[in-house]
MARMI-930080 format. One record per residue (C-alpha): residue number from 1; residue in one letter; x, y, z. Coordinates in steps of 0.2 Angstrom, whole numbers, plus 5000, padded with zeros to 4 digits. Each point is the difference from the previous one (the first is absolute). Example, Ala and Ser with C-alpha at 12.3 -4.5 7.8 and 13.67 -1.06 7.14 Angstrom:
BEGIN
<1 "A" <5062 4978 5039>> <2 "S" <5006 5017 4997>> 
***
This chain:
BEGIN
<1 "X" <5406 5372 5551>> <2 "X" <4996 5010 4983>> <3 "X" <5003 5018 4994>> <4 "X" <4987 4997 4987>> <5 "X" <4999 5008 4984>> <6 "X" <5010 5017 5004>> <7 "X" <4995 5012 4981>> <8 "X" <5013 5011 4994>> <9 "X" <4985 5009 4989>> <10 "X" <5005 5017 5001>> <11 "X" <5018 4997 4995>> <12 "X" <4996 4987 4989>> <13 "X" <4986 5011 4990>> <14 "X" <5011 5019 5001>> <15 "X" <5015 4984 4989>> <16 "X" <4988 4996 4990>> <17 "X" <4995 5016 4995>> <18 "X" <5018 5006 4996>> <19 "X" <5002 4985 4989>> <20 "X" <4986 4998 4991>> <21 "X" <4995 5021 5000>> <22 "X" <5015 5009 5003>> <23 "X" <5002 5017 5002>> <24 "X" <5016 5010 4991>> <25 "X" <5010 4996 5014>> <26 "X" <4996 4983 5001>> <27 "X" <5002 4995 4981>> <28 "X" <5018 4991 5003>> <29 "X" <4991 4987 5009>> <30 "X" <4997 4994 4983>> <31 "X" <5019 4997 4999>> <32 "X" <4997 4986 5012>> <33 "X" <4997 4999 5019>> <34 "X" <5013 4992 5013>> <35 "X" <4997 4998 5018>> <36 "X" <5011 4992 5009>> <37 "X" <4997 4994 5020>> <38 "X" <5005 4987 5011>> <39 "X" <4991 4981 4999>> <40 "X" <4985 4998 5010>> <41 "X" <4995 5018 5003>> <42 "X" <4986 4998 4992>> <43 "X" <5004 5004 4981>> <44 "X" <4991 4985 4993>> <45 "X" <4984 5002 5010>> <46 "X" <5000 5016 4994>> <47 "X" <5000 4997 4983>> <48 "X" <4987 4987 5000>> <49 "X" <4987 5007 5012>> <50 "X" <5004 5018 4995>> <51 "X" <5009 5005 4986>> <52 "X" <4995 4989 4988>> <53 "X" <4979 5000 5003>> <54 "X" <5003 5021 4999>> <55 "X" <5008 4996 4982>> <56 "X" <4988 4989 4995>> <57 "X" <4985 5011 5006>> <58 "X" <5007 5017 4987>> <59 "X" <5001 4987 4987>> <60 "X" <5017 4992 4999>> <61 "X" <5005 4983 4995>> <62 "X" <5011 4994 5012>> <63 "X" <5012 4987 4998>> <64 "X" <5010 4994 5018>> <65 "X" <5013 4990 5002>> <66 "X" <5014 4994 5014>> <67 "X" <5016 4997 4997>> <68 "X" <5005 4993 5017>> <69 "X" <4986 4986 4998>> <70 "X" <5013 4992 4991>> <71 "X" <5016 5006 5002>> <72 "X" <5010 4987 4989>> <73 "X" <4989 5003 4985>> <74 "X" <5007 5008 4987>> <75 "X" <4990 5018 5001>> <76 "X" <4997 5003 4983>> <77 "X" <4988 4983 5000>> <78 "X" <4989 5007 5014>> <79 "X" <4997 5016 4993>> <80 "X" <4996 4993 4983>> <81 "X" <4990 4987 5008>> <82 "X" <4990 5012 5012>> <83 "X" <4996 5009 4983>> <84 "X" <4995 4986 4990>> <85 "X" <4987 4995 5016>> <86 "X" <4992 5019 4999>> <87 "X" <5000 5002 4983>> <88 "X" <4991 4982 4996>> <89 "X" <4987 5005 5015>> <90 "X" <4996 5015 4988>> <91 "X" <4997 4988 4987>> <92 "X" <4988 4991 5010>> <93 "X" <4982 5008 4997>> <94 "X" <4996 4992 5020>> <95 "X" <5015 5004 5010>> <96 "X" <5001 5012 5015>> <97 "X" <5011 5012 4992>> <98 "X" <4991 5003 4985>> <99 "X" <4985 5001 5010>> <100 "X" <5009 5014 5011>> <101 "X" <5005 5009 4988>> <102 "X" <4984 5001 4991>> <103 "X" <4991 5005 5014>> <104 "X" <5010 5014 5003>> <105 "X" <5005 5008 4983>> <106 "X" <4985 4995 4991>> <107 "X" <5009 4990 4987>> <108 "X" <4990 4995 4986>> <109 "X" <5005 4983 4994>> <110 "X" <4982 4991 4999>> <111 "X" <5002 4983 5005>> <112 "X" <5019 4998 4994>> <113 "X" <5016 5001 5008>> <114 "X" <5016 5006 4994>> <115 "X" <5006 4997 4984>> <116 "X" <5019 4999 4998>> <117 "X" <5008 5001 4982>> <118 "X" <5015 4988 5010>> <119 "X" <5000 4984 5007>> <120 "X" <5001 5002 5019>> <121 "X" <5013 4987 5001>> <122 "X" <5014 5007 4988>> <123 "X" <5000 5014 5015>> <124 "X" <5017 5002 5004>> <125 "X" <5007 4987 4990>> <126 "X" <5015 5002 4987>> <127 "X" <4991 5006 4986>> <128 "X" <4982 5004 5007>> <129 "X" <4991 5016 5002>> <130 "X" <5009 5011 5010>> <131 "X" <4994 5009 5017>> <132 "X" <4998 5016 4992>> <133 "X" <4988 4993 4988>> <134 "X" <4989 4989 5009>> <135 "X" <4997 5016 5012>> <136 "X" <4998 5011 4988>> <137 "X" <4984 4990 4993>> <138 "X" <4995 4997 5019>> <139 "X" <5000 5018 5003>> <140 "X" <4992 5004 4982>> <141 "X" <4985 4987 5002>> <142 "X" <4995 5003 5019>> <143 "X" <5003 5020 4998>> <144 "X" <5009 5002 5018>> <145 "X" <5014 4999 5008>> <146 "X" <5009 4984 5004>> <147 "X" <5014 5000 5015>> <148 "X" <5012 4983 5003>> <149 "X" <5005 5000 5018>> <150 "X" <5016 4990 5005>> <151 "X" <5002 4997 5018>> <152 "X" <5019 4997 5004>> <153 "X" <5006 5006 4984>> <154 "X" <5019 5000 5006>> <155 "X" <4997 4981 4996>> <156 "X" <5002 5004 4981>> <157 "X" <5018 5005 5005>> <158 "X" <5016 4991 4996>> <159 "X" <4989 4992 4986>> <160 "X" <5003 5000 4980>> <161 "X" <4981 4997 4997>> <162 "X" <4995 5010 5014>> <163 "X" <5009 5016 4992>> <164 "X" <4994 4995 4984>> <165 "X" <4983 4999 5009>> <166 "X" <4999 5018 5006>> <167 "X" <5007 5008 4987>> <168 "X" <4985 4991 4989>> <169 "X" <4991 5011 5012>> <170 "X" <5007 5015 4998>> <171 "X" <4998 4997 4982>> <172 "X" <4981 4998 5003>> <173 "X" <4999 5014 5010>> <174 "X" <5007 5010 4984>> <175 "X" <4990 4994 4989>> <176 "X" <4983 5003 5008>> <177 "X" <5001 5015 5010>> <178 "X" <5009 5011 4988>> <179 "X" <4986 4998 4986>> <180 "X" <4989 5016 4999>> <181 "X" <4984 4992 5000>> <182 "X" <5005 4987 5009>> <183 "X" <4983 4993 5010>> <184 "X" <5009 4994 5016>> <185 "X" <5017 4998 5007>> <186 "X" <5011 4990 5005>> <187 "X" <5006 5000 5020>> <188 "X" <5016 4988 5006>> <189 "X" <4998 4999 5021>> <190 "X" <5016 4991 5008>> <191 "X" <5001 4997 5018>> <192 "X" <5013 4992 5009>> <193 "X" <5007 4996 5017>> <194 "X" <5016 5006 4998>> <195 "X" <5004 5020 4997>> <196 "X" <5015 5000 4992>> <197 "X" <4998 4987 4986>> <198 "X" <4983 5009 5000>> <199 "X" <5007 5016 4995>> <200 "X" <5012 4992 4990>> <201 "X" <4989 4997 4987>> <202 "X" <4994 5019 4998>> <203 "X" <5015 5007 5000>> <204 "X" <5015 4991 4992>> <205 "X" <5002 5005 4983>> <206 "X" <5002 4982 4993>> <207 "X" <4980 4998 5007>> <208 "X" <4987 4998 4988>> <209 "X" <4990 5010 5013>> <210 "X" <5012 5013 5004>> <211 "X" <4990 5017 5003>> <212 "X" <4987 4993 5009>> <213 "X" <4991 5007 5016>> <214 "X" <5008 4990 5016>> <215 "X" <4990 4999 5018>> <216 "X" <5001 4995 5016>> <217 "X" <4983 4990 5002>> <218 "X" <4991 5008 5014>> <219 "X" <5002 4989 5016>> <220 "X" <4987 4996 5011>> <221 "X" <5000 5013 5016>> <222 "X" <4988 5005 5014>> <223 "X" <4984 4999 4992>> <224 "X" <5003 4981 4997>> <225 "X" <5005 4998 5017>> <226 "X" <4985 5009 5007>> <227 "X" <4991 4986 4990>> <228 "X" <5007 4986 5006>> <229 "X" <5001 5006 5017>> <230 "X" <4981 5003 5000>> <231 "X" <4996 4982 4992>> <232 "X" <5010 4992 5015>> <233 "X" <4995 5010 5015>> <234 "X" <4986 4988 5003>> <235 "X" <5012 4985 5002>> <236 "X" <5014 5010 5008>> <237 "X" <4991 5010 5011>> <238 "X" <5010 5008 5013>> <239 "X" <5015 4994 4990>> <240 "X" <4998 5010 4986>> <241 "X" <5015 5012 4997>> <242 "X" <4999 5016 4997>> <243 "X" <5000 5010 4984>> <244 "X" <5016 5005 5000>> <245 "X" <5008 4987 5007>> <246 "X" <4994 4989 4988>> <247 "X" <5004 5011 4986>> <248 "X" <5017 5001 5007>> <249 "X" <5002 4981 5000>> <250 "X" <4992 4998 4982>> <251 "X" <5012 5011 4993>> <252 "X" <5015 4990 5009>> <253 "X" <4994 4984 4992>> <254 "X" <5001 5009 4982>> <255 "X" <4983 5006 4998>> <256 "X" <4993 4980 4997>> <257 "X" <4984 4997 5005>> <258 "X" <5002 4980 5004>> <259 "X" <5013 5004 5011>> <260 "X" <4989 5012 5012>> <261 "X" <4988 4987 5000>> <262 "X" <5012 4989 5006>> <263 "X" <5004 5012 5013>> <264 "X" <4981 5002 5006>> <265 "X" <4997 4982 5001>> <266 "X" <5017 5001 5013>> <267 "X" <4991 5012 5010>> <268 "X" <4985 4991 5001>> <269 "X" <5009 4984 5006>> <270 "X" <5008 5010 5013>> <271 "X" <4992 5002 5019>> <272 "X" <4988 5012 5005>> <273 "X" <5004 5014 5005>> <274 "X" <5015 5000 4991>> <275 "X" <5006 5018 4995>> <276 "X" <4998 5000 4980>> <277 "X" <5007 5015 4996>> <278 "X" <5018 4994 5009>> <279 "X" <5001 4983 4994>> <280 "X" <4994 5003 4978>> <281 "X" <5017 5009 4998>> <282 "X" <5009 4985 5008>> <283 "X" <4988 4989 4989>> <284 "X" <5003 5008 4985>> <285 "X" <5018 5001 5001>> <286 "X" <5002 4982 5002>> <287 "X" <4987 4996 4985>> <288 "X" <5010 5012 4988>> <289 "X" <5016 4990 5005>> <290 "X" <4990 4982 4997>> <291 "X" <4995 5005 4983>> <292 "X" <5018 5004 4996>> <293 "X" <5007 4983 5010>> <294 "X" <4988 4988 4988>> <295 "X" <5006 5008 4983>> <296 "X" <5018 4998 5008>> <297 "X" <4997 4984 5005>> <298 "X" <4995 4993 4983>> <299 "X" <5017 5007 4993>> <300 "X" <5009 4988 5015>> <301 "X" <4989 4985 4995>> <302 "X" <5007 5002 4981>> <303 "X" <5019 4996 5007>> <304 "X" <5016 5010 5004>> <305 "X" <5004 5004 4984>> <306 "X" <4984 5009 4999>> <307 "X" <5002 5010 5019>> <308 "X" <5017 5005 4987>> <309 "X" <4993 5005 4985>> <310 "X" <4987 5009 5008>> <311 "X" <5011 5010 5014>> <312 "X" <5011 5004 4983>> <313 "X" <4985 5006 4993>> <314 "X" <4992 5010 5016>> <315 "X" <5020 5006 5003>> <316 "X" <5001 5012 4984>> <317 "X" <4993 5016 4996>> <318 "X" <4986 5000 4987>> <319 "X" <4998 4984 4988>> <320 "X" <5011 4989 5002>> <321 "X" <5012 4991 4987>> <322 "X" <5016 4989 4997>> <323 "X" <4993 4986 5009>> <324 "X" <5008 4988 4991>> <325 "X" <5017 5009 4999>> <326 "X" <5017 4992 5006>> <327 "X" <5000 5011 5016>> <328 "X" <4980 4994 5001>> <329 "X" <5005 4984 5001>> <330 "X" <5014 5000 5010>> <331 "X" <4991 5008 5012>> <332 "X" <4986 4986 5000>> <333 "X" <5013 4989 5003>> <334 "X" <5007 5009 5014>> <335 "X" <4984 4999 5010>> <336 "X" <4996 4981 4997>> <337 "X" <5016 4995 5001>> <338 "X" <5002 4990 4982>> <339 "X" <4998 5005 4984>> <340 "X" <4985 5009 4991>> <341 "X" <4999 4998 4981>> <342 "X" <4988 5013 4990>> <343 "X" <4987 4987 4995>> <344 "X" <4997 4998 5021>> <345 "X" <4997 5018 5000>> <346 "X" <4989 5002 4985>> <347 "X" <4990 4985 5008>> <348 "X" <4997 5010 5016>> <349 "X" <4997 5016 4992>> <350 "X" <4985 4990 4993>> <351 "X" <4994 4993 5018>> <352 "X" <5001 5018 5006>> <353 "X" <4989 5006 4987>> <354 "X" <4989 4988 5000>> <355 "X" <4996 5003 5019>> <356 "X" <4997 5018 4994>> <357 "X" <5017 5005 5011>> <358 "X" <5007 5006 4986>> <359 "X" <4995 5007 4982>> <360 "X" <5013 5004 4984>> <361 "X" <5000 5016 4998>> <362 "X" <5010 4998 4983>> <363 "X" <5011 4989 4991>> <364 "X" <5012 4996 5013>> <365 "X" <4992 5013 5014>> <366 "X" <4989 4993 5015>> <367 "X" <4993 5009 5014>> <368 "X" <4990 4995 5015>> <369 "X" <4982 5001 4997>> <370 "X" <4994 5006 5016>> <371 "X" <5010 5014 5006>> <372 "X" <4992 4997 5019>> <373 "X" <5009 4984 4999>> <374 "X" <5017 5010 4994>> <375 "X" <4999 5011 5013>> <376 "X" <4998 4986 5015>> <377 "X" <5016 4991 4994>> <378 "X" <5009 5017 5000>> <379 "X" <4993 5002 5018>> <380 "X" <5003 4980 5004>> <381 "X" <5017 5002 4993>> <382 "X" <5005 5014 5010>> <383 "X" <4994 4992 5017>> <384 "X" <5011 4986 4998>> <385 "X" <5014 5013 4994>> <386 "X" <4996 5009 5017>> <387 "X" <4999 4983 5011>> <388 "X" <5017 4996 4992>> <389 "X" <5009 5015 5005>> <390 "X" <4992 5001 5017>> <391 "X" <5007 4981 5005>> 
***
């Protein structure tokens, strides 16, 4: 069972426009675009079959990269190395890009590419040409505008190259689009699966892109479900929910497409006759629940001391810190019942975040990186709070 391609055109063409051909009251966008959304809504899809061909098609060079392809990486290394790939396709006179984008602005180089007064690979080292000018003669030579989209940004948090990183963006940003004659500009798109940290990065003062324009990114809703619904009424048949009845489920699974999939393949193993609009509620419920259980799961498989650390963690408000204080660790030690030394603790933080259970927000600040799965340990926790009291 497939939804098939499902095109967010209009939405991705009307952010394409205010990007690239802003009106008055769109020309903050320039100070860089977050959107934050939960994962597996649908953001990256978007970017790729949408957003990104309607950049490309009024002329932008676009450069994409994802953060949570590689969470361990230090972030700094992936943008630079997203970079270095675009910019040495714009030196090659036969690649895609520079095929694209000579189709579609009408760039004159004869048979040639790009031609660089920097070596590509000096790109982000100590002592090489810096972001802002290796834009800057992107944007001079192919007369357009170029736009660098990072999905999960937040990644770049809690790192010392990673701030260093951004605010080399910034830099850029300056540079280019506040020259007079300047013959393009320069766009930063972050998105991320996590709001806060999302936010974070627009609106603390200490961030390089502090000013910017924060969204939320636009979730799939009925139209998308209308989609689907018609692409699996042939194998359904008379088990095909309603309208609103799926909508209401998809909603209750978080707006992710895969998991109403999941849920439609349920129905269709079910009896005939069976009442789909009575049981995809029940369906959808449970699936929501599963989704949280594996990621929970995967936290139980690193060990006790990481259930510790990670309840210490999903215990406080906001980000949380002292993990490796005295109380911290007398706490650990509590639970397991001998001692925990830091080095344990430092160890598992590294497990949890290489399971993409946890992210460093900052030096010395972690957060859960899915707030879906936050929220179910709250709810797991205070069932077994209730189940206490009750016996």
């Amino acid at each position: 069972m497939s939804t098939a391609t499902y095109h967010r055109s209009a939405l991705a063409a009307q952010m394409a426009q205010q990007l690239l051909r802003p009106s008055f009251l769109d020309t903050s966008l320039r100070s860089g675009l977050f959107l934050s959304g939960q994962r597996r809504v649908g953001k990256t899809t978007f970017l790729a079959s949408d957003l990104i061909p309607a950049l490309e098609a009024l002329g932008a060079v676009v450069i994409y990269l994802d953060l949570w392809s590689q969470p361990q990486a230090n972030p700094a290394e992936l943008v630079h190395a997203a970079i270095r790939k675009a910019l040495g396709e714009l030196q090659a006179p036969g690649s895609g890009l520079l095929k694209r984008l000579k189709s579609v602005t009408g760039l004159d180089l004869g048979a040639a590419g790009f031609s660089f007064g920097f070596k590509l690979a000096e790109l982000g080292k100590p002592g090489g040409v810096s972001l802002a000018q290796a834009f800057t003669e992107v944007v001079d030579q192919a007369q357009t505008d170029v736009v660098l989209i990072v999905d999960e940004v937040q990644h770049a948090l809690g790192h010392t190259e990673g701030d260093a990183m951004l605010h080399a963006l910034k830099a850029t940003r300056d540079a280019i689009n506040t020259r007079p004659a300047t013959p393009g500009h320069f766009l930063f798109v972050g998105t991320g699966s996590h709001r806060a940290r999302v936010q974070e990065l627009a609106v603390k003062g200490n961030q390089a892109f502090n000013g910017a324009v924060t969204h939320e990114f636009p979730l799939l809703g009925r139209e998308f479900v209308d989609h689907v619904l018609a692409q699996v009424r042939p194998q359904l048949g008379d088990k095909t929910p309603s309208g609103e009845v799926t909508e209401a489920a998809f909603r209750a699974m978080g707006h992710r497409p895969e998991e109403l999939m999941k849920a439609l393949n349920v129905l269709r193993g079910l009896p005939a006759g069976t009442d789909a609009n009575t049981h995809l509620p029940t369906i959808a419920q449970a699936l929501s629940a599963a989704a949280a259980d594996i990621e929970l799961q995967k936290v139980e498989a690193l060990g006790a001391l990481a259930e510790a650390v990670f309840a210490r963690i999903c215990g406080m408000d906001g980000d949380a810190r002292g993990l490796f204080t005295t109380d911290a660790l007398r706490a650990y030690s509590a639970t397991l019942g001998r001692d925990v030394a830091a080095p344990e603790v430092q160890a598992v933080l590294g497990q949890l975040m290489g399971a993409n259970l946890l992210m460093r927000v900052r030096h010395g600040h972690y957060g859960v990186t899915d707030p879906l799965v936050e929220a179910a340990w709250r709810e797991r926790q205070q069932a077994i709070a209730l189940m206490q009291r009750a016996s």
